[in-house]
Legacy VTK file of the C-alpha trace (Angstrom):
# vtk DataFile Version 3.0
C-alpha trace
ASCII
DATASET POLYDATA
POINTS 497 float
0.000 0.000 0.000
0.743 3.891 -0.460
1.273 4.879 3.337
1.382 8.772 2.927
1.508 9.193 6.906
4.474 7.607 6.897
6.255 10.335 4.725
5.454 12.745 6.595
6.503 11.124 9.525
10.169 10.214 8.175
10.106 13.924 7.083
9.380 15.270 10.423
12.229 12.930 12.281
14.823 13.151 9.875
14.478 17.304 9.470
14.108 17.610 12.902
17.607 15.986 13.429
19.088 17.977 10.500
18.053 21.250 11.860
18.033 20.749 15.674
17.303 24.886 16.539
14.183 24.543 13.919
10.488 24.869 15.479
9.269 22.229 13.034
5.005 21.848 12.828
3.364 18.803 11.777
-0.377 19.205 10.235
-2.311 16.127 10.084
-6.008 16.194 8.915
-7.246 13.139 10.430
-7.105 12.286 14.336
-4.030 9.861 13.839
-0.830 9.721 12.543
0.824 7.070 10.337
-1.572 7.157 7.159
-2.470 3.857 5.943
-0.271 1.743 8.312
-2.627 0.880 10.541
-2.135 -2.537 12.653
-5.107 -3.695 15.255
-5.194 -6.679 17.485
-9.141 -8.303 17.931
-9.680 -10.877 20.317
-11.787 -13.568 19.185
-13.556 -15.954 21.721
-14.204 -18.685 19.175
-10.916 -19.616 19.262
-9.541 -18.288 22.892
-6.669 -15.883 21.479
-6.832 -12.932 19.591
-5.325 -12.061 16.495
-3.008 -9.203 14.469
-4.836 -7.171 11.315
-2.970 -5.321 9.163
-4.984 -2.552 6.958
-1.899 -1.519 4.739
1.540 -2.990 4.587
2.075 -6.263 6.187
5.703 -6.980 5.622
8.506 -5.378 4.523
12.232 -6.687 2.435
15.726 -6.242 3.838
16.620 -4.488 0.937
15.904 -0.799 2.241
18.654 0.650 3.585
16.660 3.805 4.756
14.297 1.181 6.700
16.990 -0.550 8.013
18.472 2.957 9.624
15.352 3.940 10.951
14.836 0.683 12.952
18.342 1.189 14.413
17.895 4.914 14.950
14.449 4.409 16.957
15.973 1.288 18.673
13.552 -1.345 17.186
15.486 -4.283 16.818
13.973 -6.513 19.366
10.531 -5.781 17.700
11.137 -7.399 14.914
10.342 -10.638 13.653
11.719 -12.465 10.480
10.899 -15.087 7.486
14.271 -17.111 6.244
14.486 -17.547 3.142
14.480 -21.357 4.020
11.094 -21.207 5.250
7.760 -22.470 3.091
6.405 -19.393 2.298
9.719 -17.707 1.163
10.084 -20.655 -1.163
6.581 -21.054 -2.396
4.805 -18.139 -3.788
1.919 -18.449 -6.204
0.389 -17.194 -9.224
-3.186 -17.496 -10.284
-3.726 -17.899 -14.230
-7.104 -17.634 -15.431
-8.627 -19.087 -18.510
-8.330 -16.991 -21.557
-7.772 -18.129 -25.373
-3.919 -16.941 -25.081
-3.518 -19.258 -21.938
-2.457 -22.588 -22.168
-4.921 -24.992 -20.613
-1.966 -26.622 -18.104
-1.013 -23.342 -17.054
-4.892 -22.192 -16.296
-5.550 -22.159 -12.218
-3.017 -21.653 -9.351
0.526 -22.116 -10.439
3.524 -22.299 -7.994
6.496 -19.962 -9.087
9.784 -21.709 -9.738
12.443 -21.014 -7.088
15.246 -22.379 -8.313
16.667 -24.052 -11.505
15.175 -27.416 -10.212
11.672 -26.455 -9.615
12.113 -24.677 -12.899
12.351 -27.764 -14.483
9.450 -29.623 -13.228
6.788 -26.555 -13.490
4.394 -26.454 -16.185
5.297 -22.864 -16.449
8.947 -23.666 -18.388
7.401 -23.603 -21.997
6.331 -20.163 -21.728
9.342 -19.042 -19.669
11.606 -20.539 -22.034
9.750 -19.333 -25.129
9.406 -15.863 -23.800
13.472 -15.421 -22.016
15.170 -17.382 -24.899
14.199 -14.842 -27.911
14.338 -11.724 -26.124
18.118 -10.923 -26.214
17.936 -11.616 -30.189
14.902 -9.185 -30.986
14.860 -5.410 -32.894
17.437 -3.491 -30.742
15.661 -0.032 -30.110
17.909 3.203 -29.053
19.608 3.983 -26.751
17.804 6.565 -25.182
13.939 4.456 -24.934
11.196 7.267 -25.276
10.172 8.044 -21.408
6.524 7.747 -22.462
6.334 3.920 -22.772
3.709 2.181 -20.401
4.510 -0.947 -18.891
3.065 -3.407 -20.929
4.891 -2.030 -23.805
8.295 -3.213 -22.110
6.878 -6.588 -20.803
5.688 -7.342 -24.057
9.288 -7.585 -25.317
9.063 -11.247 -24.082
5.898 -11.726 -26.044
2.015 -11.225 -25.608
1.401 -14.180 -23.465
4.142 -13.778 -20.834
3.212 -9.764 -20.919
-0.482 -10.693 -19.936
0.488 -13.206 -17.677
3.678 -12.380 -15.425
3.672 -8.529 -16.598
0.182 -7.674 -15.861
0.162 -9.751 -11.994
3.014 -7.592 -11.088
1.930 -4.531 -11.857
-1.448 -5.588 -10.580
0.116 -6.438 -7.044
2.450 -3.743 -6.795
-0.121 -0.616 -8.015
-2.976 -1.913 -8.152
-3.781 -0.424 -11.716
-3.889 -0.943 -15.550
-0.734 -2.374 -17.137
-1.667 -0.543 -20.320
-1.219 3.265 -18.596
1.751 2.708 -16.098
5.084 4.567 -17.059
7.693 2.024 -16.973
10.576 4.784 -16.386
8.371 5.691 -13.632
7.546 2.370 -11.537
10.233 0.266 -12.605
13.308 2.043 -12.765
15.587 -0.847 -12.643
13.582 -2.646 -15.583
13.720 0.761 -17.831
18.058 0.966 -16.776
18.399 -2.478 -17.618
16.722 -2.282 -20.901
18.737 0.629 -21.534
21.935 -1.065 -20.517
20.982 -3.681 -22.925
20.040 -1.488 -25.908
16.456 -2.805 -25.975
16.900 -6.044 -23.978
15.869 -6.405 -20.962
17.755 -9.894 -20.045
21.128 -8.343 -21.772
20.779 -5.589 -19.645
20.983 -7.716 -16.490
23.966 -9.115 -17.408
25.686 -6.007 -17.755
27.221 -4.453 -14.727
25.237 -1.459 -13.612
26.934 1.948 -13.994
29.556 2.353 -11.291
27.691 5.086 -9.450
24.671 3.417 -8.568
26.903 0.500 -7.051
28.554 3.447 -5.504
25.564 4.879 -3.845
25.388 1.500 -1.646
28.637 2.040 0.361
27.544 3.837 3.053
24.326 1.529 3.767
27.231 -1.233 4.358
26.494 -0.887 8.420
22.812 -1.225 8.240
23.297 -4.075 5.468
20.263 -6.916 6.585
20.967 -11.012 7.307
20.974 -12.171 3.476
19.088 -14.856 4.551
15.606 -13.205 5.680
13.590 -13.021 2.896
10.905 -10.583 4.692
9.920 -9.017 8.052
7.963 -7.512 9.885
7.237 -6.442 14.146
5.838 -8.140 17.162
2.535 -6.307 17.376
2.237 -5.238 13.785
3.962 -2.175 10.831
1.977 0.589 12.995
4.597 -0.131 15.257
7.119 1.699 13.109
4.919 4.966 12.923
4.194 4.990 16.722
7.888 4.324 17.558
7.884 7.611 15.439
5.225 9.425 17.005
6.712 8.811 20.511
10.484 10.196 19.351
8.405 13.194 17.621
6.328 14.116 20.823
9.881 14.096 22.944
11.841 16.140 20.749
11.689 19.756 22.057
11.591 21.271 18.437
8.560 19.308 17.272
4.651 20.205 17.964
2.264 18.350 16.192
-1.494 19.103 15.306
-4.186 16.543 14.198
-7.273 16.723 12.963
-6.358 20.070 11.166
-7.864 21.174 7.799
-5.475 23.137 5.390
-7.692 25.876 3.298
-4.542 27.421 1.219
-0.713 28.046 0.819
0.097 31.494 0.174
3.844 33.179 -0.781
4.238 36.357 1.230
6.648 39.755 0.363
8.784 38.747 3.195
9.609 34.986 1.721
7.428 33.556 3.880
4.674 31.013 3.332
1.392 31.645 4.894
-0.388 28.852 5.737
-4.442 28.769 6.483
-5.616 25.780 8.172
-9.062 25.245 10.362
-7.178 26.119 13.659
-7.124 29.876 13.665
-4.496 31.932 13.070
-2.479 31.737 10.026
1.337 30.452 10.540
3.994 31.459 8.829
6.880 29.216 7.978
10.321 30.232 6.439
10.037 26.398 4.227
7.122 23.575 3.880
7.313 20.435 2.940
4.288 18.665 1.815
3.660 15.003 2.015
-0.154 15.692 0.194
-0.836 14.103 -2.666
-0.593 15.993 -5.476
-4.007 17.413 -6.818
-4.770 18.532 -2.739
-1.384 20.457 -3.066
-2.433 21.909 -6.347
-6.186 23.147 -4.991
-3.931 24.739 -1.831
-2.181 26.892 -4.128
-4.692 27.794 -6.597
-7.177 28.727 -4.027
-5.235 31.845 -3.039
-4.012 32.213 -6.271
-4.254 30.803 -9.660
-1.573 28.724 -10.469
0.517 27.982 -13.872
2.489 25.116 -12.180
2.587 21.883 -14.396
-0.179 19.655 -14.520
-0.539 18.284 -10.730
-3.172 16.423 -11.001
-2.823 14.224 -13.843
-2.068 11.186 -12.351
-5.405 9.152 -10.882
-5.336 7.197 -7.669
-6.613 3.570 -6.924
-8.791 2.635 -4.465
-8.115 -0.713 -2.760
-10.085 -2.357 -0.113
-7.735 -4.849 2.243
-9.908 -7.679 3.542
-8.795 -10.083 6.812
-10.142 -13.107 7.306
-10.494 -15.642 10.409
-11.331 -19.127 9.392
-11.609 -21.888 12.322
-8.982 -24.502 10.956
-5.231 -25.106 10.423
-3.709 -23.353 7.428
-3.178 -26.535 5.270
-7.370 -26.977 5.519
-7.598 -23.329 3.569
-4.712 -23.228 1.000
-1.599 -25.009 -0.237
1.515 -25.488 1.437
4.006 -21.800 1.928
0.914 -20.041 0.615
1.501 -16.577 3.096
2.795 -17.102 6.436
2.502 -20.505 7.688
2.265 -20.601 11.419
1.138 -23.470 13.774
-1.782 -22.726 14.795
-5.738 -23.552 14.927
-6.721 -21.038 13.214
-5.817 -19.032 9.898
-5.601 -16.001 8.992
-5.834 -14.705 4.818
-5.777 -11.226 3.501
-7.335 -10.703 0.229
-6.785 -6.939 -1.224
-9.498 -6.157 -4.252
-9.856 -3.271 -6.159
-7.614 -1.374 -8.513
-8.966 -0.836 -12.358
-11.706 -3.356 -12.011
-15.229 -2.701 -11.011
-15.444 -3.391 -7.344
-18.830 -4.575 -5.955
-20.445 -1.654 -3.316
-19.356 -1.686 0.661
-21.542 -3.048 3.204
-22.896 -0.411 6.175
-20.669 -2.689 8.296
-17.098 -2.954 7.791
-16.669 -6.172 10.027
-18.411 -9.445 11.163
-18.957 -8.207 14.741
-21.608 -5.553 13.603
-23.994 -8.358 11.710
-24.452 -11.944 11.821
-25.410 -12.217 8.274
-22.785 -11.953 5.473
-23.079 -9.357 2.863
-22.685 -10.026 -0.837
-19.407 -7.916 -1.223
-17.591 -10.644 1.381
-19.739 -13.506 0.055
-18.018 -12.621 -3.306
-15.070 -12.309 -2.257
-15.163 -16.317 -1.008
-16.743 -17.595 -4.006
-13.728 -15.999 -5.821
-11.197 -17.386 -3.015
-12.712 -20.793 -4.001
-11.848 -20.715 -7.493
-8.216 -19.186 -7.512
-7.307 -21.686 -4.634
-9.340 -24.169 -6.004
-10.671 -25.617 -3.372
-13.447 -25.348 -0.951
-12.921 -23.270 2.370
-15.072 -23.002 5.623
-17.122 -20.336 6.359
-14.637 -17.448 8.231
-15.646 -17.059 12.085
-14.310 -12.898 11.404
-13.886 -10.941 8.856
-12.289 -6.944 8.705
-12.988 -4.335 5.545
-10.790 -1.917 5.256
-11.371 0.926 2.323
-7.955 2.383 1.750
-9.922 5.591 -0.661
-6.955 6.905 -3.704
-4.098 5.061 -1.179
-1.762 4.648 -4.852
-0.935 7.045 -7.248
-1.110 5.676 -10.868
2.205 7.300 -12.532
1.259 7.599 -16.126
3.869 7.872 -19.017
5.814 11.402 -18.792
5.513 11.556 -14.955
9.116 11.896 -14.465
9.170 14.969 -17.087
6.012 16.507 -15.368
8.119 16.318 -11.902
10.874 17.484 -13.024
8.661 20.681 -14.340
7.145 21.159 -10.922
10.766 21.044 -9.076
11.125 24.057 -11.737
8.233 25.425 -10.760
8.898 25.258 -6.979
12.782 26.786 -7.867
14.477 22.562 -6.731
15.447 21.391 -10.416
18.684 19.869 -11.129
18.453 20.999 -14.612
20.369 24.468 -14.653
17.849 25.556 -17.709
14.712 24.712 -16.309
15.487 26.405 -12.713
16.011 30.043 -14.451
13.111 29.821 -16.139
11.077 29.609 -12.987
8.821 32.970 -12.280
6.898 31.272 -9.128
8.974 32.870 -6.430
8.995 29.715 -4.409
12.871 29.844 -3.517
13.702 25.936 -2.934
11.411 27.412 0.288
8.257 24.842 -0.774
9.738 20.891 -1.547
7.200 18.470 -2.587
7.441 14.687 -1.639
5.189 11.609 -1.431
4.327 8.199 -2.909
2.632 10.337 -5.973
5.845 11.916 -6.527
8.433 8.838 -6.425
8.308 5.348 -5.509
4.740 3.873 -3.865
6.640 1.357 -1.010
7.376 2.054 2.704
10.933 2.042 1.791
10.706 4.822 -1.038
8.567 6.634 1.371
11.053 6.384 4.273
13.389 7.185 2.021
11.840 10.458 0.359
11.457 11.965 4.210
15.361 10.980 4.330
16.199 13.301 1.578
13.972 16.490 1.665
15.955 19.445 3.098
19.002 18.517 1.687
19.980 20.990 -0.664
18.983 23.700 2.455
21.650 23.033 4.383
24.136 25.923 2.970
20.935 28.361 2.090
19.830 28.647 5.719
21.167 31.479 7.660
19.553 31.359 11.366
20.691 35.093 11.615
19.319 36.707 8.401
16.471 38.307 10.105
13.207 35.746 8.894
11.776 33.470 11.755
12.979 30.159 10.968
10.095 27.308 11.177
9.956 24.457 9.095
6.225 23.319 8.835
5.391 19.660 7.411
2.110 19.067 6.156
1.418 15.412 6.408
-2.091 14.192 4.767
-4.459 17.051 5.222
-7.005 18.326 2.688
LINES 1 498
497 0 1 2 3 4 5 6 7 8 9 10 11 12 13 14 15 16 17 18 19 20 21 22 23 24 25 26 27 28 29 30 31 32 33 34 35 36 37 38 39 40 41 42 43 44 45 46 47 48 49 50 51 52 53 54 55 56 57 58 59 60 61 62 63 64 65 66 67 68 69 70 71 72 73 74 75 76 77 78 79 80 81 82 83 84 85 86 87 88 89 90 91 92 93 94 95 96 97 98 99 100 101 102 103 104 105 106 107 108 109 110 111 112 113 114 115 116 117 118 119 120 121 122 123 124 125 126 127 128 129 130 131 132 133 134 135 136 137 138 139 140 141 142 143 144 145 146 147 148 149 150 151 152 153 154 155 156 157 158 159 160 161 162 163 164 165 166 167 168 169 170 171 172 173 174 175 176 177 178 179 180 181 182 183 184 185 186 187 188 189 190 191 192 193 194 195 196 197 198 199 200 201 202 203 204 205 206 207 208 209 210 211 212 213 214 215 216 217 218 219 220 221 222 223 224 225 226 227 228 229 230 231 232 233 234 235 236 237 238 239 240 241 242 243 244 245 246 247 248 249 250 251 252 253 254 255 256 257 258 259 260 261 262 263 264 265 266 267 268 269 270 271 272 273 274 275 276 277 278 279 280 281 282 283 284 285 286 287 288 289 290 291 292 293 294 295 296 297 298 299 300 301 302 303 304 305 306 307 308 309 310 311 312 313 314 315 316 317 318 319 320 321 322 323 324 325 326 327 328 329 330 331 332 333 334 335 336 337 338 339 340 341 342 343 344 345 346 347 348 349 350 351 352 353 354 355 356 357 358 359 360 361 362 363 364 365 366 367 368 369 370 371 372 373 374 375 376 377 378 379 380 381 382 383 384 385 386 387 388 389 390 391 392 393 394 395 396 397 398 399 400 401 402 403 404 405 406 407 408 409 410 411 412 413 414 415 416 417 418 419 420 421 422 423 424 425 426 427 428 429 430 431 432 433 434 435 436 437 438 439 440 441 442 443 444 445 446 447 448 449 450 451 452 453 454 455 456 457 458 459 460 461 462 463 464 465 466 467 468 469 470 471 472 473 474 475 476 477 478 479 480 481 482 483 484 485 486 487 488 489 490 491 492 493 494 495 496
């Protein structure tokens, strides 16, 4: 999931360690903080323990080196728990394959992936691996320079139409929840578009090239917070939100931080004096010397052009998805629901399955009730849901003791093709680009003063999130002069509207 809290969050702890004599405000529209991380513990009498829900991200991978820091910096290590990569569901990961006139009969249902040249072998899958990896290398070679406005199908079909429908389409599908056919590739997969750059037009060439020296470069000084290389995931004790409360609790100790929830933002405003005014439902208007804003982009874009009409580049041309995270309880051992290493296998009664619908299909309305504890009947949205659990896992499954709902509204940006050029405009716009040309020719006024982060402006994971709150502020550090006579206050604006 898109967990904008969490941006804001990083933001606020990072800058407020950068800039230690700052008076740093965090804005929060709704009564919490964190966003879409959300964890929440329900005991359950049926089966005489209670269990962990997750609304947003469940898990995370050792390869984020800003996650990694943060856990050290906030002291979390004995929170954690991890996978190996020995372990079932590390090994085992599945892919359903409906029936369509381009799919192979044997490969129809729910297919285990191949994890390792041995499993390759025996999986009905190796015809159309083979048939789509083998030619690849060999096809048209396109430029060097690949025009930024390809969508992601376009590159995944490279390996032909079959595996593009088949592997392409269920990863974009379970990373963004969205439409193959409209996602930039330069955008979302970054290391897909430089390897198929590296490889003049192939993808698999590209991969066998060593990348360029400076992104191998760029890992050095991660080297202390490098992860056991043999976890393949993890996660904490008592759920993700304990990442953003860990926050929260170093936030509300640190003497240059206040932080206000459940406030409203109504505009941005540039003043005479190089200040931003900012209106909010609280009162008075404050007025910072810099903002950073964690909002997704078409709120930012209505902030601005409510005081003032704005000429900025096209903010709101990226849509969001919508995607409704459903928990289930059912009263039986894992191996009674679904196959073996499907999710995490524990020992236990009882299982536990997350099912997340939604994205660019037609999704069936909400119930009133958003869990099983409100009603004893079961509406048709989760009654769907089962009949469809039945078919991909092929298999019948009890009826669940408890089921959760939660409706994640717009939680992930869809970056259509050109979103990289369309940022880089807007860091004109706001006075950040790196491009020499395109930072004179900015008229806004904004002096580097207003920075713009966010899943709808880079990556969509917890690490690239983490990650963006890392970075923002950096290139302030030899602008800001304590003594030059404006009031220095950093404001972050974390998820308001």
């Amino acid at each position: 999931m898109s967990p904008r809290g969490l941006t804001g969050l990083s933001s606020t702890f990072h800058l407020s360690r950068k800039f230690p004599k700052a008076q740093i405000v965090l804005l929060e529209k709704e009564a919490r903080l964190g966003g879409w991380v959300r964890s929440e513990r329900v005991e359950l009498p049926q089966i005489g323990s209670s269990v962990l829900l997750e609304a947003g991200p469940r898990t995370l991978r050792p390869n984020s080196m800003a996650v990694l820091e943060l856990i050290h910096l906030l002291k979390l290590e004995n929170e954690i728990i991890t996978v190996p990569k020995t372990a079932p569901p590390a090994k085992a990961r599945f892919l359903y394959i409906p029936k369509s006139d381009l799919t192979p009969n044997k490969i129809a249902g729910l297919q285990r992936l191949p994890s390792s040249i041995l499993s390759l072998l025996s999986s009905p899958l190796l015809p159309t691996l083979l048939a789509a990896i083998i030619p690849e290398p060999f096809r048209r070679q396109i430029a060097v320079v690949t025009p930024p406005t390809r969508a992601s199908i376009s590159v995944f079909s490279s390996f032909g139409e079959t595996f593009a429908r088949t592997f392409g389409s269920a990863l974009v599908h379970g990373i963004y929840a969205t439409d193959s056919r409209k996602l930039s590739v330069r955008a979302a997969f970054p290391t897909i578009w430089e390897a198929e750059e590296r490889g003049r037009g192939s993808i698999v060439r590209g991969l066998l090239m060593p990348a360029r020296e400076e992104v191998r470069r760029k890992v050095q000084p991660w080297k202390h917070y490098q992860s056991n290389a043999c976890i393949s995931v993890y996660s904490f004790k008592n759920g993700m939100e304990t990442l953003t409360k860990a926050l929260e609790k170093s936030l509300l100790s640190s003497n240059n931080v206040s932080i206000m929830t459940n406030t409203h933002l109504s505009g941005l405003k540039k003043s005479e004096d190089r200040s931003i005014e900012i209106y909010h439902s609280h009162g008075e208007t404050l007025h910072a010397s810099h903002v950073v804003s964690a909002l997704p982009l078409p709120v930012l874009h209505n902030l601005i052009s409510t005081i003032k009409p704005t000429s900025s580049p096209s903010s709101t041309e990226n849509p969001s998805t919508t995607v409704r995270v459903v928990n289930f309880i059912f009263p039986c051992p894992p191996k009674d629901v679904h196959p073996e290493g499907f999710g995490l296998l524990q020992q236990s009664s009882h299982t536990k399955l997350t099912m997340m619908t939604g994205g660019p299909y037609p999704q069936s309305p909400l119930p009133p009730y958003l869990t099983s504890s409100e009603s004893q009947m079961t509406p048709p949205f989760i009654r769907s849901l089962l009949d469809q659990l039945k078919v991909q896992l092929g298999r019948d499954i009890p009826e669940p003791i408890y089921w959760r709902i939660w409706n994640n509204e717009a939680c992930i940006p869809t970056l259509l093709p050109g979103h990289l050029d369309r940022m880089e405009e807007l860091k004109s716009h706001l006075g950040l680009s790196s491009k020499p040309a395109l930072a004179q020719g900015s008229e806004t006024g904004w002096d580097s003063r207003l920075a713009v982060i966010g899943a709808g402006v880079g990556g969509v994971s917890v690490g690239d999130c983490i990650e963006a709150g890392r970075q923002v502020g950096r290139n302030w550090g030899e602008s800001i002069n304590f003594n030059d006579g404006l009031f220095w206050f950093l404001l972050l604006i974390l998820n308001s509207g």
